[in-house]
C-alpha positions as CSV (number, residue, x, y, z in Angstrom):
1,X,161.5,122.4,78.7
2,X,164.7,120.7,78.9
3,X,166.0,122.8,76.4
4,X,164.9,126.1,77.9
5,X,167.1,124.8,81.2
6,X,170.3,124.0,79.8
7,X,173.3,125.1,81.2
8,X,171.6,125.7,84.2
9,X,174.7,125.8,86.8
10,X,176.3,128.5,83.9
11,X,173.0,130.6,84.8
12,X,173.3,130.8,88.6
13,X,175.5,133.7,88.6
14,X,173.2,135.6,86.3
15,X,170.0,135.0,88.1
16,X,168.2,137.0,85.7
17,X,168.9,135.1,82.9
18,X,167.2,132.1,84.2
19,X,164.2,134.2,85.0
20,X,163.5,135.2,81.3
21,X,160.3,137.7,81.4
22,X,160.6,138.3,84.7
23,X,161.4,141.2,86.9
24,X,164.8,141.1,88.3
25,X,164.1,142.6,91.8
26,X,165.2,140.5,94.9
27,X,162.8,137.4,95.2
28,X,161.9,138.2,98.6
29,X,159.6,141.2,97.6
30,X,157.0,142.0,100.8
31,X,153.3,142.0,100.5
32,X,153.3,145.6,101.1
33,X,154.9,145.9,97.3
34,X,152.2,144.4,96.1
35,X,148.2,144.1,98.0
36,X,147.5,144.4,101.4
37,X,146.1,140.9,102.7
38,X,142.2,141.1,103.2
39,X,141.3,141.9,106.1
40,X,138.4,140.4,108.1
41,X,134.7,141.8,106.6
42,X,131.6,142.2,109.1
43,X,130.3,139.0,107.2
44,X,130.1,140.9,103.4
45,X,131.2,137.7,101.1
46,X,130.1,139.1,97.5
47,X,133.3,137.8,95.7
48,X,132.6,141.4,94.0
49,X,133.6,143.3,96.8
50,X,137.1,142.4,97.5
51,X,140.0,142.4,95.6
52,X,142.6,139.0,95.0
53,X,146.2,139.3,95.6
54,X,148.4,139.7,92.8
55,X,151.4,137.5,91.9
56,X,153.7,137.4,89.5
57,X,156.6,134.7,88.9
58,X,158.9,135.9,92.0
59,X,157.8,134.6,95.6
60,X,156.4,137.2,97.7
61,X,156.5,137.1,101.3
62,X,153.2,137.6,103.1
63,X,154.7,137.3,106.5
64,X,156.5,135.1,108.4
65,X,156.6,131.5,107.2
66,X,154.0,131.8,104.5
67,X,155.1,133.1,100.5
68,X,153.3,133.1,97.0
69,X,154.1,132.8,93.8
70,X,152.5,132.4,90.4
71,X,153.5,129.8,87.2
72,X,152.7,130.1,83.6
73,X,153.3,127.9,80.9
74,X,154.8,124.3,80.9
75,X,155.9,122.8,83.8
76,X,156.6,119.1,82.5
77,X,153.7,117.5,83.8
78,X,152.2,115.8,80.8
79,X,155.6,114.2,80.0
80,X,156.0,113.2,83.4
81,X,152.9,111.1,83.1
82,X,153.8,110.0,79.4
83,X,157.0,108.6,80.6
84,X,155.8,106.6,83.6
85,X,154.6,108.9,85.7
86,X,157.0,107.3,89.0
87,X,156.1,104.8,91.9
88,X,158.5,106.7,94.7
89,X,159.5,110.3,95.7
90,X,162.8,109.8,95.0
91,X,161.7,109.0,91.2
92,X,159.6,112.1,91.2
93,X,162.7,113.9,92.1
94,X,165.4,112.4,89.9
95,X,162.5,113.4,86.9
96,X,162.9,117.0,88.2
97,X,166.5,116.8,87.7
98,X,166.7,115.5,84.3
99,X,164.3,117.2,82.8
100,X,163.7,120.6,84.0
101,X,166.5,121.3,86.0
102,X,169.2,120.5,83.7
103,X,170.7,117.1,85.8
104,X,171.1,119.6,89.3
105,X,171.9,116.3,91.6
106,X,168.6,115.1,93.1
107,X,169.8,114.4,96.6
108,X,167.9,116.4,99.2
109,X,165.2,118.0,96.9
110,X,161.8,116.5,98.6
111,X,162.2,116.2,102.1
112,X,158.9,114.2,104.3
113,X,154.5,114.6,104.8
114,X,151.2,115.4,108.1
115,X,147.2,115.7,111.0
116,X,144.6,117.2,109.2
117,X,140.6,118.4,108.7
118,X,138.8,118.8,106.1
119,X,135.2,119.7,105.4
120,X,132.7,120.5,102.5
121,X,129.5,122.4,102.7
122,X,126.8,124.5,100.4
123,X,126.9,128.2,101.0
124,X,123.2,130.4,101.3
125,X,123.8,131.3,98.3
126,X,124.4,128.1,96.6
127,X,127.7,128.1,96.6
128,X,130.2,124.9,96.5
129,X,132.4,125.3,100.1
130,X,135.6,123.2,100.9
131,X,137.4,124.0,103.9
132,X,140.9,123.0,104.9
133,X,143.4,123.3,108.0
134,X,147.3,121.4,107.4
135,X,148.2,120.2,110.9
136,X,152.2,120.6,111.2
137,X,154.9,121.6,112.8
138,X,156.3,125.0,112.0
139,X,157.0,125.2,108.2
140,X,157.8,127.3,105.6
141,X,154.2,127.1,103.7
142,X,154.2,128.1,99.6
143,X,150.7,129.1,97.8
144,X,151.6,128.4,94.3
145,X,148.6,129.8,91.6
146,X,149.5,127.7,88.4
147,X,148.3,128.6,84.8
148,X,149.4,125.2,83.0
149,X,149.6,125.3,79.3
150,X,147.6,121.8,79.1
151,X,145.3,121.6,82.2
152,X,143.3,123.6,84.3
153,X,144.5,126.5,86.3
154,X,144.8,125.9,89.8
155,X,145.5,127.4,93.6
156,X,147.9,124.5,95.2
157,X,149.9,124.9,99.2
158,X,152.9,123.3,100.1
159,X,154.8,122.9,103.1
160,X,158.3,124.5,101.6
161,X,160.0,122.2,103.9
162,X,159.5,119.4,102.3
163,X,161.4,120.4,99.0
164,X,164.2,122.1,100.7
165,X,165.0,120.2,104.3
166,X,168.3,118.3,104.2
167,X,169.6,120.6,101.3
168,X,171.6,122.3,103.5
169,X,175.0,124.7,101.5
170,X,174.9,121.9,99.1
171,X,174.7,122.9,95.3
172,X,171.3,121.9,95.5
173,X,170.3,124.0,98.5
174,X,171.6,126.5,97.1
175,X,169.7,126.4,93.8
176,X,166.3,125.6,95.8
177,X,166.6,129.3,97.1
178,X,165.9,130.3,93.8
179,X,162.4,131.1,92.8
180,X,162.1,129.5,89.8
181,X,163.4,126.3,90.6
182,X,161.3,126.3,94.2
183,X,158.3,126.8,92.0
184,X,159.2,123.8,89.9
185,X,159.7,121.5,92.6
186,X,156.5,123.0,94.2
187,X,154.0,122.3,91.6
188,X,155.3,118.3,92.0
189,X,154.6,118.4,95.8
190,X,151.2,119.7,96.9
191,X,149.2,119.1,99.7
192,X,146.0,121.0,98.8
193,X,144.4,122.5,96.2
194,X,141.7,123.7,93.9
195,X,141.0,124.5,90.0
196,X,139.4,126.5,87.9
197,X,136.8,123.9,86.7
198,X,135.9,123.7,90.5
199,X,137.5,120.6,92.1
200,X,139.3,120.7,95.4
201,X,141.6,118.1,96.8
202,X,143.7,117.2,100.0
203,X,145.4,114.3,101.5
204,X,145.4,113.9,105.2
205,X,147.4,111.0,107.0
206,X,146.0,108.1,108.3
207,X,148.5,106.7,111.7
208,X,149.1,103.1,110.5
209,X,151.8,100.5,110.1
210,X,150.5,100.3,106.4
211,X,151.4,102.0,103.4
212,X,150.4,102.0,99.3
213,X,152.6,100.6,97.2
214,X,150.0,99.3,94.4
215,X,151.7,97.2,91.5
216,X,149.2,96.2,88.8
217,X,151.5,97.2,86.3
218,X,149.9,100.8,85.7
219,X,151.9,103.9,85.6
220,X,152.9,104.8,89.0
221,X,151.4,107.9,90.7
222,X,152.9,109.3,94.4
223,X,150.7,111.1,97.0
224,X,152.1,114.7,95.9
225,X,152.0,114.0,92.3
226,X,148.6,112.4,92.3
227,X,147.3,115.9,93.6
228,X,149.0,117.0,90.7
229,X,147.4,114.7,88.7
230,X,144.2,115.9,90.2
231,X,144.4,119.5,89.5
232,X,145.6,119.6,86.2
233,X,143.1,117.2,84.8
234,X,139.6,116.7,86.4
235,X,137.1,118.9,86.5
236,X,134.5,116.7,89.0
237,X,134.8,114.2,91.7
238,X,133.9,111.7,89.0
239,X,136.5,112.3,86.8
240,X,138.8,112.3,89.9
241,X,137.9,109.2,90.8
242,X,138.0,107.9,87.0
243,X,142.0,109.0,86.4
244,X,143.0,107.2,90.4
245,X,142.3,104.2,89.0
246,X,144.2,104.6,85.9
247,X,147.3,104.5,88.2
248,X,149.2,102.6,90.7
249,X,149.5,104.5,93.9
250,X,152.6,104.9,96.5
251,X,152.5,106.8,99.1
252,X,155.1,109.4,99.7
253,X,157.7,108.5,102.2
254,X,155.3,105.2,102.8
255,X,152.7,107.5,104.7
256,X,149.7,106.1,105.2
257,X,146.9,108.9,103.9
258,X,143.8,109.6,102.0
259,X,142.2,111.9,99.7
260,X,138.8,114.5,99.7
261,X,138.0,115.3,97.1
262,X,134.9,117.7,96.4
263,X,133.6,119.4,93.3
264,X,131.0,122.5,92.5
265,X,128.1,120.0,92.2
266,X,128.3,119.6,96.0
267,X,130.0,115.8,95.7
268,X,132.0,115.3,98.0
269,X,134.1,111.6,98.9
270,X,137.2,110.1,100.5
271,X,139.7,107.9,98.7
272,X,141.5,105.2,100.8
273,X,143.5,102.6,100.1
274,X,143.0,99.3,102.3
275,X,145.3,96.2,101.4
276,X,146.5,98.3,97.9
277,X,142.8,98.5,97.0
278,X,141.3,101.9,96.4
279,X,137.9,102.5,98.3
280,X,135.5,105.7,97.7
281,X,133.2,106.8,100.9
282,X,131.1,109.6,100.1
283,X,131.4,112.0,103.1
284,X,131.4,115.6,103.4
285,X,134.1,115.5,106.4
286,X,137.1,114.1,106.7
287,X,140.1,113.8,109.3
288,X,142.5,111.3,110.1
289,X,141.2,107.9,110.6
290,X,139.4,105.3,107.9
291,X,136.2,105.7,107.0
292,X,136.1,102.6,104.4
293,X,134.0,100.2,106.4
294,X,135.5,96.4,107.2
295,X,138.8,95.6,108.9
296,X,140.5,98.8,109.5
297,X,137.4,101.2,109.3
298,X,138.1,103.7,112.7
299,X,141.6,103.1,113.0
300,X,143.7,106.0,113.6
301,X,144.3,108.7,116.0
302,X,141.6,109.2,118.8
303,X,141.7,113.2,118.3
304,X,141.0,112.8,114.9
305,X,138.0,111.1,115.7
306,X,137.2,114.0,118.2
307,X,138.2,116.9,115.9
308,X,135.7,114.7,113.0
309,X,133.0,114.9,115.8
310,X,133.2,118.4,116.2
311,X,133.0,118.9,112.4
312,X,130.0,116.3,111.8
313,X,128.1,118.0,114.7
314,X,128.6,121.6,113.1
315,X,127.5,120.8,109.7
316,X,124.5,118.8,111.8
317,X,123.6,122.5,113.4
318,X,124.1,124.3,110.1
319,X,124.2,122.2,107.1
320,X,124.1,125.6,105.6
321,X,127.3,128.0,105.5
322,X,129.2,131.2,104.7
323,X,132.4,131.2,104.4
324,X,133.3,132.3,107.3
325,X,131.0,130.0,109.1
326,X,133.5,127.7,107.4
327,X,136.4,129.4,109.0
328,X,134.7,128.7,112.3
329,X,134.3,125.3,111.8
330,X,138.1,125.0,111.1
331,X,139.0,127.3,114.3
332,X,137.0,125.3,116.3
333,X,139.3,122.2,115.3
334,X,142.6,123.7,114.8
335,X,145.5,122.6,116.6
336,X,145.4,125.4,119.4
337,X,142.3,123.9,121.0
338,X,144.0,121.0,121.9
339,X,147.7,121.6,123.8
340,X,149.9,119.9,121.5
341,X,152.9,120.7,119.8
342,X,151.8,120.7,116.3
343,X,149.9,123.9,115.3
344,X,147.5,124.5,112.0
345,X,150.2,125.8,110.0
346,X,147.5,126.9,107.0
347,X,143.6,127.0,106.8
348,X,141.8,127.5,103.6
349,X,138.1,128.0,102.7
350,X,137.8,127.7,98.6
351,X,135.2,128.6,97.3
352,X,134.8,125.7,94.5
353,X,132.1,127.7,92.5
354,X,133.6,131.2,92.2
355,X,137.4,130.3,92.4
356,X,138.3,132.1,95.2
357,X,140.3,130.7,98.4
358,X,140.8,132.4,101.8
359,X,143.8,131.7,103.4
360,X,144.5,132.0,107.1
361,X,148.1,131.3,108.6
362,X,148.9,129.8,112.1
363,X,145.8,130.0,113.9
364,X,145.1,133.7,112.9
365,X,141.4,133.2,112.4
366,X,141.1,137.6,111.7
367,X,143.8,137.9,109.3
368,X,142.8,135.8,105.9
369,X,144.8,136.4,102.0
370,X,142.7,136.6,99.1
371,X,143.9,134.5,96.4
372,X,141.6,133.8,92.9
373,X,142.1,131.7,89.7
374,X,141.3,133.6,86.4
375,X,139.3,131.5,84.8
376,X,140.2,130.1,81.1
377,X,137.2,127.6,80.8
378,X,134.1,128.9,78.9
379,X,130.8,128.7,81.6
């Protein structure tokens, strides 16, 4: 990979050149070049009946504030693990630079993390549900569908913000407007995902003085990277759980968060971390306070508790859902319904057994984006 990035700075002024198979239009294509977004169905769900969008390895623009993009091949991540895997953001960065982005100066890559909600439910039809809203304020948000050489296929979200913020005219912010290299740094940052084995993670922040900074002498895993981690490599909650604690977690930009984490079967569990100690919880919601019982068990914002009331009531009054009985659910807690300057920037419901999400941006609950991972595994 190194190799196939040298003399990056020598490439910027032939843009194509660094984009080697593929198409040389402007990156900022519009949806309308490629498929419409799906529009809202009188309740029809049969994955058969609708059509994904396509992507292809240039962003697309979907509307304001929300782009897509696909990746193919090797993006590094096995060596990053091999090497050390790295115990801070800035390490995750300064990785980027020397190995896939031929030494570009790390400075202002990764920018900060985040409220959020997150529940998992069984469809009527049997169907594995996990459904997602990112609490933030307004960001740039990236859907990146990844098709790694040596892990699972995956649909990932990032806030775009994050790797670009602070860039500024800089050599480096000017490189970070390119696709390709926004698609590197976006497959080491994500917030949310799923893959094709049927595994869906997220991390939500916890509002705490505390942090994780574990140091058993493991290699070191950050929040972004451990989603990563995630993605690419395990196919159940079990196996999730399993590769954690072969690592020593820090959180990104010392934020306090934790994990769900669901699978196909119907598992479904959060992963905290209290004193550096990693603690499962088996729970099909989760929000923004600790559910680990003992010394800091309910600590956290007192919405989050509400907006985790809300949830736990609905899946009380039907533990049974569609999808967009799902989408509902994450309505009914979004951001808008509570007068405060952070909005839902991005909802998702995936559909964990047919590889399928439904993506909704900025509270739009009748406007939702198709997106679906071609499956590679043999069922």
């Amino acid at each position: 990979m190194k190799k196939f990035y040298m003399g990056f700075f020598r490439l910027l002024s032939v843009f194509s050149l660094l984009l080697v198979g593929c198409s040389t239009n402007h990156s900022q294509q519009t949806i309308e070049q490629h498929a419409p977004p799906v529009s809202q169905s009188s309740g029809n769900e049969e994955s058969g009946q609708r059509q994904a969008i396509p992507l292809g390895h240039e962003m697309i623009t979907l509307e304001a504030g929300l782009e897509a993009v696909q990746f193919d091949g090797d993006y590094g991540f096995s060596n990053f693990l091999a090497q050390g895997g790295a115990s801070s953001d800035s390490e995750v960065v300064q990785y980027l630079a020397d190995n896939l982005l031929d030494n570009l100066s790390p400075s202002g890559i990764v920018n900060n993390l985040f409220g959020c909600s997150t529940l998992a439910v069984t469809s009527p039809s049997g169907d594995a549900l996990f459904g997602r809203n990112f609490d933030w304020n307004t960001c740039n948000a990236i859907i990146v569908v990844s098709y790694p050489d040596d892990g699972y296929a995956s649909i990932s979200t990032v806030n775009g913000d994050f790797i670009t913020q602070g860039a500024g005219k800089s050599p480096v912010g000017m490189a970070l407007k390119m696709d390709r290299v926004r698609t590197l740094a976006a497959l080491y940052a994500p917030l949310d995902g799923m893959n094709e084995a049927g595994l869906a993670v997220s991390v939500n922040m916890i509002q705490d003085h505390a942090t994780i900074h574990q140091n058993t002498g493991k290699p070191g895993i950050t929040t972004t990277t451990a989603i990563r981690l995630l993605l690419d490599r395990a196919a159940d909650v079990e196996e999730a759980l399993s590769l954690l604690k072969q690592y020593d977690m820090h959180a990104s930009m010392g934020m306090m968060v934790h994990f769900a984490i669901a699978d196909r079967s119907g598992r479904h569990a959060a992963v905290e971390y209290i004193n550096n100690e990693m603690v499962v919880t088996e729970t099909p919601v989760l929000t923004n306070f600790y559910l680990a019982e003992g010394e800091k068990n309910g600590i956290g914002t007192s919405q989050s508790h509400e907006r985790f009331q809300i949830l736990t009531d609905r899946l009380a009054q039907t533990p049974v859902m569609t999808e967009t009985d799902v989408r509902d659910a994450l309505s009914s807690v979004s951001k808008g319904n509570f007068g405060e300057f952070e909005s839902t920037e991005w909802s998702i419901v995936m559909n964990l057994t047919t590889g399928e999400a439904l993506y909704y941006h900025r509270e739009n609950y009748q406007n939702q984006y198709l997106f679906a991972i071609e499956r590679r595994l043999s069922q």
